[in-house]
PDB file of the backbone (N, CA, C, O) and the ligand in Angstrom, with CONECT records:
HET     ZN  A 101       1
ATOM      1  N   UNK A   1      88.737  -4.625  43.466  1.00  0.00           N
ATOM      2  CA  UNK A   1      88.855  -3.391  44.263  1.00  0.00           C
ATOM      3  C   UNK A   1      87.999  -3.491  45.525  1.00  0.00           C
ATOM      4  O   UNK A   1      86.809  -3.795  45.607  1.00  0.00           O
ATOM      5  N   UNK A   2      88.961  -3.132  46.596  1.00  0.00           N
ATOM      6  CA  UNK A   2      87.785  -3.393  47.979  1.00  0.00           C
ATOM      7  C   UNK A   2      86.509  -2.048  47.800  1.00  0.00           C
ATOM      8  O   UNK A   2      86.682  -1.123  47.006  1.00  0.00           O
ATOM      9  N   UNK A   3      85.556  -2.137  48.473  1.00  0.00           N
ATOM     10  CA  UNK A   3      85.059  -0.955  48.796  1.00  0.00           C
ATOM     11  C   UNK A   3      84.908  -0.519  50.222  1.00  0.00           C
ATOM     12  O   UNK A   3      84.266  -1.190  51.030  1.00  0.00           O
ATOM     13  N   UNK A   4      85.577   0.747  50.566  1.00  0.00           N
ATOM     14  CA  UNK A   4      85.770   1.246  52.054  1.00  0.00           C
ATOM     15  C   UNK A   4      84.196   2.222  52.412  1.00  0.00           C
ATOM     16  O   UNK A   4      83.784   2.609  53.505  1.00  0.00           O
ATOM     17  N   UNK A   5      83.665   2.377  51.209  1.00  0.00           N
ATOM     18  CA  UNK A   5      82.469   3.305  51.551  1.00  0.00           C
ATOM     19  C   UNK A   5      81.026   2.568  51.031  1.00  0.00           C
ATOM     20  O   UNK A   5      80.737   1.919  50.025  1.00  0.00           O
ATOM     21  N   UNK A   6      80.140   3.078  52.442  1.00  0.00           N
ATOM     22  CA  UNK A   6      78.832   2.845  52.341  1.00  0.00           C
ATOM     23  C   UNK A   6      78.062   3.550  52.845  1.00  0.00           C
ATOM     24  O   UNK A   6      78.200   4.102  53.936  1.00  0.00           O
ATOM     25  N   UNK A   7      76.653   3.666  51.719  1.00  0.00           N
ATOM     26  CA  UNK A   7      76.010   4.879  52.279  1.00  0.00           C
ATOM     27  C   UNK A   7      74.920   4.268  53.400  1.00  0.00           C
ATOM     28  O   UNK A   7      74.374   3.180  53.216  1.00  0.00           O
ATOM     29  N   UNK A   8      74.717   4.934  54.352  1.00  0.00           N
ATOM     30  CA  UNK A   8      73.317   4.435  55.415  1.00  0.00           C
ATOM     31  C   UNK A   8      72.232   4.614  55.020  1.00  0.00           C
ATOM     32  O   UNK A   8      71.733   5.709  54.758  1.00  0.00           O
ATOM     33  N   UNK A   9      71.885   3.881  54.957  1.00  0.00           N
ATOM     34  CA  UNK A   9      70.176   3.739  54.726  1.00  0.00           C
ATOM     35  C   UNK A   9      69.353   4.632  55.692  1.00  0.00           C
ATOM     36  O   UNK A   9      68.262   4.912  55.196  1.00  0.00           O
ATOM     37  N   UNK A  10      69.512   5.053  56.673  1.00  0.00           N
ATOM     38  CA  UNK A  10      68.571   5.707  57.461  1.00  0.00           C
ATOM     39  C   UNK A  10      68.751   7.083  57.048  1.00  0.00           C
ATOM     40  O   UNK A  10      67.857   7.847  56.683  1.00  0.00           O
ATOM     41  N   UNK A  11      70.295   7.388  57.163  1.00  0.00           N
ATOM     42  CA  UNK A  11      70.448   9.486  57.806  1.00  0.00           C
ATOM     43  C   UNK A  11      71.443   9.740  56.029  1.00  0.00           C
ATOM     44  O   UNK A  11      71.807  10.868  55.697  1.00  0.00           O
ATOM     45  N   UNK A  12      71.737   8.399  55.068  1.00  0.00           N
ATOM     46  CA  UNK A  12      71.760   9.014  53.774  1.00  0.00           C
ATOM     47  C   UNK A  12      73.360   9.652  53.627  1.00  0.00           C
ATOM     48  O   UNK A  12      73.903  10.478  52.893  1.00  0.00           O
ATOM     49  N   UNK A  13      73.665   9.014  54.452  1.00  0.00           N
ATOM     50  CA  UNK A  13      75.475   9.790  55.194  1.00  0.00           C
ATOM     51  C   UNK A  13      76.384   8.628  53.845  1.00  0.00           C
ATOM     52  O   UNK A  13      76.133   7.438  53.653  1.00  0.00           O
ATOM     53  N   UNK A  14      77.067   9.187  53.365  1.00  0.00           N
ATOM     54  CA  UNK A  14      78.291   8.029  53.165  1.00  0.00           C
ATOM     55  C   UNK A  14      79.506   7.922  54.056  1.00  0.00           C
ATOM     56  O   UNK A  14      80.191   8.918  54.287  1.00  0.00           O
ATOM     57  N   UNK A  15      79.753   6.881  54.498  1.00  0.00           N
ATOM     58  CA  UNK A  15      80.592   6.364  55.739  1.00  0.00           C
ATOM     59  C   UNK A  15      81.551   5.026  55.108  1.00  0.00           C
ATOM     60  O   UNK A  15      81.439   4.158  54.243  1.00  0.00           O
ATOM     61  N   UNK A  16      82.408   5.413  55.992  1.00  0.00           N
ATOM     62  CA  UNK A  16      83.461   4.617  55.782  1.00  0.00           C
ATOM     63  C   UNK A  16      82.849   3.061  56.744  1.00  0.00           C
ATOM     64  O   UNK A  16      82.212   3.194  57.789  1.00  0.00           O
ATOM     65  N   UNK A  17      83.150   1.843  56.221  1.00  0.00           N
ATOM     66  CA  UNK A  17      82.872   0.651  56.278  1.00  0.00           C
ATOM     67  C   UNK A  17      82.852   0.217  58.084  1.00  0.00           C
ATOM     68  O   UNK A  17      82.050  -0.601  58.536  1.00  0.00           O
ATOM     69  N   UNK A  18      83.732   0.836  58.812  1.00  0.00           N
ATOM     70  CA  UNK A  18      83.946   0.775  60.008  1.00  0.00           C
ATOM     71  C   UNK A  18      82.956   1.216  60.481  1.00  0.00           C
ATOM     72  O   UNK A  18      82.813   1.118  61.700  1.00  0.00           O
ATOM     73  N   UNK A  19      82.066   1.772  59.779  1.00  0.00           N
ATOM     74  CA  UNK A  19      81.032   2.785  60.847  1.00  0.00           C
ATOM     75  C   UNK A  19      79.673   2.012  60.632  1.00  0.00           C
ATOM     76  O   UNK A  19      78.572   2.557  60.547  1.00  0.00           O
ATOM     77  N   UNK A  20      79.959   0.454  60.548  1.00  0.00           N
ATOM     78  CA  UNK A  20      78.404  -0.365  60.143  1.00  0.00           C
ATOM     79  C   UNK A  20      79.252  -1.151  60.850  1.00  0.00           C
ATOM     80  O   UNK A  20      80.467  -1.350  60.868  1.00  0.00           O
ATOM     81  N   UNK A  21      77.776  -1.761  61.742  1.00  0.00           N
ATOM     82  CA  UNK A  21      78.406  -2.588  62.396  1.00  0.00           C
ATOM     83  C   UNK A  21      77.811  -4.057  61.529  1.00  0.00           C
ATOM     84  O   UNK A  21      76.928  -4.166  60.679  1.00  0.00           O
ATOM     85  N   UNK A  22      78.933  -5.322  62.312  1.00  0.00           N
ATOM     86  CA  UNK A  22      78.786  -6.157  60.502  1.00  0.00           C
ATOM     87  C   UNK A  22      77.345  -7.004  61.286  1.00  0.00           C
ATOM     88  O   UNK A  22      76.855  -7.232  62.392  1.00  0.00           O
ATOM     89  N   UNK A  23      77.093  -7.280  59.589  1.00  0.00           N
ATOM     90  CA  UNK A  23      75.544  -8.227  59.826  1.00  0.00           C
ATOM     91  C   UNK A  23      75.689  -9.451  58.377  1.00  0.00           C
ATOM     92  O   UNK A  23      76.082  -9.038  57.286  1.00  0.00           O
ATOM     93  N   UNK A  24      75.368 -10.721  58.557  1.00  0.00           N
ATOM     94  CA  UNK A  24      75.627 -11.539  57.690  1.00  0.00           C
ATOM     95  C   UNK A  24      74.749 -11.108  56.939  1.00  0.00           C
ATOM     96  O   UNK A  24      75.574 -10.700  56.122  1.00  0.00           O
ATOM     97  N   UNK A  25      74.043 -10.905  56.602  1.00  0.00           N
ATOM     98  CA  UNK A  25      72.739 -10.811  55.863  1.00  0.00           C
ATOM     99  C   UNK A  25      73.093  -9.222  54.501  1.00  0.00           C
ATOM    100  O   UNK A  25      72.601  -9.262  53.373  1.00  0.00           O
ATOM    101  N   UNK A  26      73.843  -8.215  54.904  1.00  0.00           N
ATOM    102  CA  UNK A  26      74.071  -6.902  55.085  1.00  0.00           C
ATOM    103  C   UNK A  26      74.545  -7.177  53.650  1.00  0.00           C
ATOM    104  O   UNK A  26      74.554  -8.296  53.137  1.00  0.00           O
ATOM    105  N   UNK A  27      74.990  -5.885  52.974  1.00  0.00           N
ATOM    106  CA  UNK A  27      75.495  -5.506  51.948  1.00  0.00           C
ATOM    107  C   UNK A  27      77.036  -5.564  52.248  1.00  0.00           C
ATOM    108  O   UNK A  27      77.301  -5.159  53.379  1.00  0.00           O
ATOM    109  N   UNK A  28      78.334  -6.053  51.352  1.00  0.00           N
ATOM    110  CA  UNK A  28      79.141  -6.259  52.040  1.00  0.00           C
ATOM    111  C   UNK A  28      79.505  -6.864  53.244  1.00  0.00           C
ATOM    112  O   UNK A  28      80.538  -6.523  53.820  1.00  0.00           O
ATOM    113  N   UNK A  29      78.879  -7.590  53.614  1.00  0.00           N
ATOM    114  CA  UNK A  29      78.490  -8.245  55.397  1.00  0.00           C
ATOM    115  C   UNK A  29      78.029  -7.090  56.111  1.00  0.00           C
ATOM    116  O   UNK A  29      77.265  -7.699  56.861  1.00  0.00           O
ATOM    117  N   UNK A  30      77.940  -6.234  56.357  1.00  0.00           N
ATOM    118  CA  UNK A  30      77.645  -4.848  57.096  1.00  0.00           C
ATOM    119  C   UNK A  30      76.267  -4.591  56.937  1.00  0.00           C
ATOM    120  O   UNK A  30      75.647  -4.926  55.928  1.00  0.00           O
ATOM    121  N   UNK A  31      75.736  -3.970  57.962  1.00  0.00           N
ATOM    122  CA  UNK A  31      74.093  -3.556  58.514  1.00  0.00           C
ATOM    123  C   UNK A  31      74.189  -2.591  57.678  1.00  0.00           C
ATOM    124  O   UNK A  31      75.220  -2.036  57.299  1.00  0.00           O
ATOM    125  N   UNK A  32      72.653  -2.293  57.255  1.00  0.00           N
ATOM    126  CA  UNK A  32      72.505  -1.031  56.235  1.00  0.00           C
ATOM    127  C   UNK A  32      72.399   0.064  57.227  1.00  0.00           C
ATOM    128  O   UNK A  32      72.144   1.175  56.762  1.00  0.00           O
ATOM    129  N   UNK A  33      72.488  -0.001  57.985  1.00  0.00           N
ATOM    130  CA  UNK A  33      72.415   1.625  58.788  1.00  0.00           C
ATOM    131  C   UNK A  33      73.760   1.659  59.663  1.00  0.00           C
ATOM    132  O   UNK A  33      74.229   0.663  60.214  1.00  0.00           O
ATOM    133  N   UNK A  34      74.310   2.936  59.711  1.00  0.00           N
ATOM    134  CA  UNK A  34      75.419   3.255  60.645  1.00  0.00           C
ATOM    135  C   UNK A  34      75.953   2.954  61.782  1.00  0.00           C
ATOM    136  O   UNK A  34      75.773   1.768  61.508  1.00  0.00           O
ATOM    137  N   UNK A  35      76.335   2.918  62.581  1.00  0.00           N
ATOM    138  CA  UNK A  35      76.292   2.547  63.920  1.00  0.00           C
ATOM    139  C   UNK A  35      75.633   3.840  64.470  1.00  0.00           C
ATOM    140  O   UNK A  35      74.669   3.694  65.221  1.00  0.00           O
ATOM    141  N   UNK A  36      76.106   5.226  64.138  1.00  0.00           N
ATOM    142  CA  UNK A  36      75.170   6.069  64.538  1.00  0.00           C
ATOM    143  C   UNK A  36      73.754   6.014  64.837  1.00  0.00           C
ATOM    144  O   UNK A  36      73.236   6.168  65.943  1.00  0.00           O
ATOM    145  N   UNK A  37      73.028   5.714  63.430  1.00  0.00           N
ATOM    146  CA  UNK A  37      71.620   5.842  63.423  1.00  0.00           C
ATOM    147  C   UNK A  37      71.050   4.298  64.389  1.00  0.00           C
ATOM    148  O   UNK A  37      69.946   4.073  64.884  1.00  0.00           O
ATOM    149  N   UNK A  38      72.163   3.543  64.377  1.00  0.00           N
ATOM    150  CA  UNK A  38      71.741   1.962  65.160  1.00  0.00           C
ATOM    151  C   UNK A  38      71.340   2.262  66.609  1.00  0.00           C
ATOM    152  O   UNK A  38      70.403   1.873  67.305  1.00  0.00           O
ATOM    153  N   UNK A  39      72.802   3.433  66.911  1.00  0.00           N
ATOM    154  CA  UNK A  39      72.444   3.968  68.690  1.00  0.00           C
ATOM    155  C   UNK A  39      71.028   4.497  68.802  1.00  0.00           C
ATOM    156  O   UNK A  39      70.217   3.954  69.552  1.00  0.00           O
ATOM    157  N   UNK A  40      70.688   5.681  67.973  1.00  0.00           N
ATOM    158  CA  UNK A  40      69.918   6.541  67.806  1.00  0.00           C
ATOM    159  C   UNK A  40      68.383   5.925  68.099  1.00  0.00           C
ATOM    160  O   UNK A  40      67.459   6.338  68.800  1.00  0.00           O
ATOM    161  N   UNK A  41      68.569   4.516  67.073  1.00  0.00           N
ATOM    162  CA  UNK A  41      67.864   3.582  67.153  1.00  0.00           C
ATOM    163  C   UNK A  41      67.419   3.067  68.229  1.00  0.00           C
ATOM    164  O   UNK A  41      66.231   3.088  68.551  1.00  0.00           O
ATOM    165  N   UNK A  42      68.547   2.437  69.042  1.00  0.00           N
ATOM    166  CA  UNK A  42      68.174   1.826  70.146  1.00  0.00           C
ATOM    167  C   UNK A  42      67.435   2.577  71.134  1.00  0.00           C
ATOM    168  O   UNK A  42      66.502   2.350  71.903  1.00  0.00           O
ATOM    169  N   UNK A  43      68.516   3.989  70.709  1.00  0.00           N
ATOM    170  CA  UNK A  43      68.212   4.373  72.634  1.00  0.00           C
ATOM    171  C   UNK A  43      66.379   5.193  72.544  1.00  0.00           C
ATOM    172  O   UNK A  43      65.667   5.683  73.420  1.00  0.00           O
ATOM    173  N   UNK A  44      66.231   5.042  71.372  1.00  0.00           N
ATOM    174  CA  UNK A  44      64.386   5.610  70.877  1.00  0.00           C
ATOM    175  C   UNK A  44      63.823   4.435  71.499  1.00  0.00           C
ATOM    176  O   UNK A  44      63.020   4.451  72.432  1.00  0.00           O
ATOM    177  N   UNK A  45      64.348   3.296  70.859  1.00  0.00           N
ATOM    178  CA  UNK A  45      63.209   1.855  71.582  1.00  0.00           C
ATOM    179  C   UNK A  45      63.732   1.783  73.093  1.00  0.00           C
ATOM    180  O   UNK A  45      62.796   1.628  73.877  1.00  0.00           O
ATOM    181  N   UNK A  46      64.543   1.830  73.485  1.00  0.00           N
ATOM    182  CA  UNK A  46      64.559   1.666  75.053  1.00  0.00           C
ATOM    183  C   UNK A  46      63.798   2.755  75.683  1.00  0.00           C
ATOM    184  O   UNK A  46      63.358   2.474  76.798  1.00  0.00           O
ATOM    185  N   UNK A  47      63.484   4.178  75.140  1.00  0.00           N
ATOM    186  CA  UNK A  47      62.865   5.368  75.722  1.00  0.00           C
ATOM    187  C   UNK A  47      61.492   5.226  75.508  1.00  0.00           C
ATOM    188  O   UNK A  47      60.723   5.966  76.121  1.00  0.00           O
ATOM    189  N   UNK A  48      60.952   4.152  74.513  1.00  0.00           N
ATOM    190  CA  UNK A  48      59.005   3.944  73.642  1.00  0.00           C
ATOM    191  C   UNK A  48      59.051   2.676  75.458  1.00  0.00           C
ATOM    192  O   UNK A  48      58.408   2.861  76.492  1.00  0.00           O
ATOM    193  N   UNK A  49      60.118   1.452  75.122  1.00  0.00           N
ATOM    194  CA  UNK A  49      60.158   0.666  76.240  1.00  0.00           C
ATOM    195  C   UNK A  49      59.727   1.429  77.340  1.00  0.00           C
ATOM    196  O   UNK A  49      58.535   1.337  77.633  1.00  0.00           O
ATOM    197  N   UNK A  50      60.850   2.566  78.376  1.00  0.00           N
ATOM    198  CA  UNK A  50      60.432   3.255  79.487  1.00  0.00           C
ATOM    199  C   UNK A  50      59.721   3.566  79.682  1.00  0.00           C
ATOM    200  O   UNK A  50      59.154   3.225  80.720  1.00  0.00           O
ATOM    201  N   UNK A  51      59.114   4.602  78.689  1.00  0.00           N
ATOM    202  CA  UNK A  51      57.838   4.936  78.957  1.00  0.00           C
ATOM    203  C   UNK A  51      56.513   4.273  78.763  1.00  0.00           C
ATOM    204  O   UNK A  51      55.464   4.668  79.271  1.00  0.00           O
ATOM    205  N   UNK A  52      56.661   3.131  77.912  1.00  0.00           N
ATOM    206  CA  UNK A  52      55.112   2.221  78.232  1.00  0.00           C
ATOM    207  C   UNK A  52      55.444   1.707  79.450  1.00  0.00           C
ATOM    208  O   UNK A  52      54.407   1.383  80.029  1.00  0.00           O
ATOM    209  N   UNK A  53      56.704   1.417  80.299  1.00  0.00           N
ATOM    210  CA  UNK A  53      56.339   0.724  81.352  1.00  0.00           C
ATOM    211  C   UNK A  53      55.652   1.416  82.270  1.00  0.00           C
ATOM    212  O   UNK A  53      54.686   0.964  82.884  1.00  0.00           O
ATOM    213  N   UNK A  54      56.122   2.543  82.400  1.00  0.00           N
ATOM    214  CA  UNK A  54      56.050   3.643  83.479  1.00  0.00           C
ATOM    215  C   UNK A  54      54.659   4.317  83.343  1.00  0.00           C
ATOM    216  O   UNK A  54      54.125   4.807  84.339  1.00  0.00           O
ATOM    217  N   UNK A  55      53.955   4.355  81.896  1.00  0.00           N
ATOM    218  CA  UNK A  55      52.271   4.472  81.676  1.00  0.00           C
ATOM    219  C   UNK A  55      51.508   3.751  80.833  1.00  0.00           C
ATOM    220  O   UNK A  55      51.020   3.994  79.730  1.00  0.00           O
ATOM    221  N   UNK A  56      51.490   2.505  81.796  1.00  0.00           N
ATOM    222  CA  UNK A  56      50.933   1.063  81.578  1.00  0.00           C
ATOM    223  C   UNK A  56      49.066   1.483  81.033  1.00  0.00           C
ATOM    224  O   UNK A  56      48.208   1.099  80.238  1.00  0.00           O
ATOM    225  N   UNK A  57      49.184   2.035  81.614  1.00  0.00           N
ATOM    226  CA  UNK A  57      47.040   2.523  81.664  1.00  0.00           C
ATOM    227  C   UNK A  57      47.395   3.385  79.946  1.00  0.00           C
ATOM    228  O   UNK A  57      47.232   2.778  78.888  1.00  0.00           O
ATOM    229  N   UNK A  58      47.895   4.888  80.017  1.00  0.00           N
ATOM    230  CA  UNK A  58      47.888   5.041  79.075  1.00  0.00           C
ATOM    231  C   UNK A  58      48.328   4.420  77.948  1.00  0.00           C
ATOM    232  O   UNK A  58      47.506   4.433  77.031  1.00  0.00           O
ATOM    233  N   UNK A  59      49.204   3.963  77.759  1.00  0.00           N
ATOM    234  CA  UNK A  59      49.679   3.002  77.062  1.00  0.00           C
ATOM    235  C   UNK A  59      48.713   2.096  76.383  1.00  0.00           C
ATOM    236  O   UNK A  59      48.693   1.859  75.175  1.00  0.00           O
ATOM    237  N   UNK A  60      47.906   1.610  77.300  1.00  0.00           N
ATOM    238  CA  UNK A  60      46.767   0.832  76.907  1.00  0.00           C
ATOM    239  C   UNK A  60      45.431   1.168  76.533  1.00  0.00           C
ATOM    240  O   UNK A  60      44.598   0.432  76.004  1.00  0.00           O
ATOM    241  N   UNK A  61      45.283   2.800  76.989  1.00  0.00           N
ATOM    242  CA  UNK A  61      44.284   3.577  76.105  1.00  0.00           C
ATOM    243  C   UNK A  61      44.395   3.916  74.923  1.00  0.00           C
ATOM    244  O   UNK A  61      43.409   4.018  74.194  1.00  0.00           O
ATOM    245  N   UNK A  62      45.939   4.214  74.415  1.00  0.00           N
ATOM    246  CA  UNK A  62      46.462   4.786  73.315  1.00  0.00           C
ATOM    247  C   UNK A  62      46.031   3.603  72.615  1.00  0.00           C
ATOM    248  O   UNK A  62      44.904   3.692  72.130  1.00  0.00           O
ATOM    249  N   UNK A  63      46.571   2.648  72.462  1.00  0.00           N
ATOM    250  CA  UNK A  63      46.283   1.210  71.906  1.00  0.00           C
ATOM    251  C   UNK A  63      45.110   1.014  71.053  1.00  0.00           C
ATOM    252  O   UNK A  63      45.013   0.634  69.886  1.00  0.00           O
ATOM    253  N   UNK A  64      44.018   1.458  72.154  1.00  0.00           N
ATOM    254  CA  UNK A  64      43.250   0.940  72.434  1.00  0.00           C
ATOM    255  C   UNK A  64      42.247   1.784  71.146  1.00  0.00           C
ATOM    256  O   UNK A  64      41.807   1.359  70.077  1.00  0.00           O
ATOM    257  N   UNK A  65      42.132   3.302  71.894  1.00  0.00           N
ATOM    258  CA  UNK A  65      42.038   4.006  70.815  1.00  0.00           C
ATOM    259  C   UNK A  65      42.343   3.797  68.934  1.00  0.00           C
ATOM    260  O   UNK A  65      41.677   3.836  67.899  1.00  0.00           O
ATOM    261  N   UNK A  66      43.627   3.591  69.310  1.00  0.00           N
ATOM    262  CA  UNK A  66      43.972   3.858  68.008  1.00  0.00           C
ATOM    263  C   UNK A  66      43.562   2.141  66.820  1.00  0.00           C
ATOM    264  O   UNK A  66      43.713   1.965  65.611  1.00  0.00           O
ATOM    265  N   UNK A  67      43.117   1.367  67.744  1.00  0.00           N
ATOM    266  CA  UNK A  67      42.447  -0.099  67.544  1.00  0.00           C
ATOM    267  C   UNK A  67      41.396   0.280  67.127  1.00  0.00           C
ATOM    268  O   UNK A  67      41.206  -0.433  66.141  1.00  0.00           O
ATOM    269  N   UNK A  68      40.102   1.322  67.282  1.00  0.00           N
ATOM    270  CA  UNK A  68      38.843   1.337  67.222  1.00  0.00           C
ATOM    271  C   UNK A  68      39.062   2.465  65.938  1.00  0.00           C
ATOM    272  O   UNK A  68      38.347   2.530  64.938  1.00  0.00           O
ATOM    273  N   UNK A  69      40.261   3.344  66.247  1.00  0.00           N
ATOM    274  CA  UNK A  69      40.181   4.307  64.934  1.00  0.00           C
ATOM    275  C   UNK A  69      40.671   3.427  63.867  1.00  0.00           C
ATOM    276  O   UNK A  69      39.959   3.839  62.950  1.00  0.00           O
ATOM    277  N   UNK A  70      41.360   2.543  63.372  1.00  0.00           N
ATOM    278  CA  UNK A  70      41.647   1.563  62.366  1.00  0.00           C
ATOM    279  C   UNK A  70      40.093   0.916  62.129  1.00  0.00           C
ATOM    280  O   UNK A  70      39.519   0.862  61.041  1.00  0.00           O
ATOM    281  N   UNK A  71      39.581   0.457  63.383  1.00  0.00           N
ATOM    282  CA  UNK A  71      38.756  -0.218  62.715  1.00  0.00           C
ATOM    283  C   UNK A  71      37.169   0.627  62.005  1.00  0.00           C
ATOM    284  O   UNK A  71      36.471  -0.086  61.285  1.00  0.00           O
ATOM    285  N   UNK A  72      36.674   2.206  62.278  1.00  0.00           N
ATOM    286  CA  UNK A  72      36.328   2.763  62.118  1.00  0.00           C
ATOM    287  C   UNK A  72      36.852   3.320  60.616  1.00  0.00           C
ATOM    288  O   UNK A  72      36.172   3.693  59.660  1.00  0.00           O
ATOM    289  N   UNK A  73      37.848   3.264  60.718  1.00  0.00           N
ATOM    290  CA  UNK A  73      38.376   3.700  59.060  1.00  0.00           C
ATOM    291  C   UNK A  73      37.876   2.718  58.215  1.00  0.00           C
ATOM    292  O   UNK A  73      37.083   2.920  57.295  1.00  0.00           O
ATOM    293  N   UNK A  74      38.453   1.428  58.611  1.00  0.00           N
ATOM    294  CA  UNK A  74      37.605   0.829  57.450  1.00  0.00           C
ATOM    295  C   UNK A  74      36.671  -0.091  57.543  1.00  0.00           C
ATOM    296  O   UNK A  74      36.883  -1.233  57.133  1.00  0.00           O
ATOM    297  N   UNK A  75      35.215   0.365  58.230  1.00  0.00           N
ATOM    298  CA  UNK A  75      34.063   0.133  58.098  1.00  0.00           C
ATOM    299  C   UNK A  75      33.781   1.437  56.640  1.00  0.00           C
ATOM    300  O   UNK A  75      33.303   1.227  55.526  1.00  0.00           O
ATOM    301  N   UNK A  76      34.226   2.554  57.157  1.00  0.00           N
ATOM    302  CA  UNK A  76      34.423   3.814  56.365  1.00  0.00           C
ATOM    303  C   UNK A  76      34.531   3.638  55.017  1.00  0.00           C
ATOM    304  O   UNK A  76      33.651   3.934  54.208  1.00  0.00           O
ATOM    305  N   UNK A  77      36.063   2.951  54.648  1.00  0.00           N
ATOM    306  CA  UNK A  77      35.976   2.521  53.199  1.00  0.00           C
ATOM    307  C   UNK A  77      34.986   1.544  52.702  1.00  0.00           C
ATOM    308  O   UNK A  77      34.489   1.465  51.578  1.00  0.00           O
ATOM    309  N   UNK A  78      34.743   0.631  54.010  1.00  0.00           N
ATOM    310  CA  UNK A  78      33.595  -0.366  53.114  1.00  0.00           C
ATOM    311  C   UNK A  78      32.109   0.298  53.161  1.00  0.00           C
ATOM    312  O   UNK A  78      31.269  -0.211  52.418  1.00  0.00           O
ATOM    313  N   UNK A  79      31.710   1.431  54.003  1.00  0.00           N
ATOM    314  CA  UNK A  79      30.515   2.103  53.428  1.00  0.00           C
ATOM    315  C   UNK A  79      30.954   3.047  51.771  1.00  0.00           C
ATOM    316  O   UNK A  79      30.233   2.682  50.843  1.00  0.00           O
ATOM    317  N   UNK A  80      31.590   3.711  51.542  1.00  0.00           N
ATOM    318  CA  UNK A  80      32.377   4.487  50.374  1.00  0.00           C
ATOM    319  C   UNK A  80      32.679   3.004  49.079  1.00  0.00           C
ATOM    320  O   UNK A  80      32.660   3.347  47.896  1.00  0.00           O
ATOM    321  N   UNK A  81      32.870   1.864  49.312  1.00  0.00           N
ATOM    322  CA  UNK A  81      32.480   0.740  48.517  1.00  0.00           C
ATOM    323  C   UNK A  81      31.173   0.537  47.572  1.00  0.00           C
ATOM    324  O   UNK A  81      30.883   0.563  46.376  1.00  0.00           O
ATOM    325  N   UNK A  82      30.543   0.313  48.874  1.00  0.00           N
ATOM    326  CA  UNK A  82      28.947  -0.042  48.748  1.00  0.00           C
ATOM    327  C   UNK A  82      28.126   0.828  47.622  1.00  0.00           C
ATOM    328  O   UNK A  82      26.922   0.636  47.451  1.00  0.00           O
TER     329      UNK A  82
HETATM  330 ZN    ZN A 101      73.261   6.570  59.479  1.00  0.00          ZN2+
END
């Protein structure tokens, strides 16, 4: 029996087989996510892309920040160790 339906892994939709675009690797040859959630996908990383280009400085404070709060956390757990 073929199967025409698959559910997406991202938005949880069941979709008909046409609506994955194919991937060798995939379930049935087909990508686990929709073509929907794939656009949705993209056009988020091309918009994270735009905007780090466009605030290169912030971009690199955010980073930067959030580098010293990781590493502040776990000095944290290794005092709460000790
Ligand atoms: Zn989806």
């Amino acid at each position: 029996m073929d199967i025409f339906f698959k559910k997406c892994c991202s938005c949880k939709e069941t979709r008909t087989l046409d609506m994955f675009h194919n991937s060798k690797n995939g379930k049935y040859g087909k990508h686990h996510c929709c073509k929907i959630c794939r656009k949705n996908e993209n056009s988020r990383k091309e918009y994270c892309k735009k905007w780090a280009s466009e605030n290169k400085e912030l971009k690199s404070k955010i980073d930067r920040e959030y580098r010293i709060k990781i590493k502040l956390e776990i000095i944290e757990k290794q005092k709460k160790l000790n």
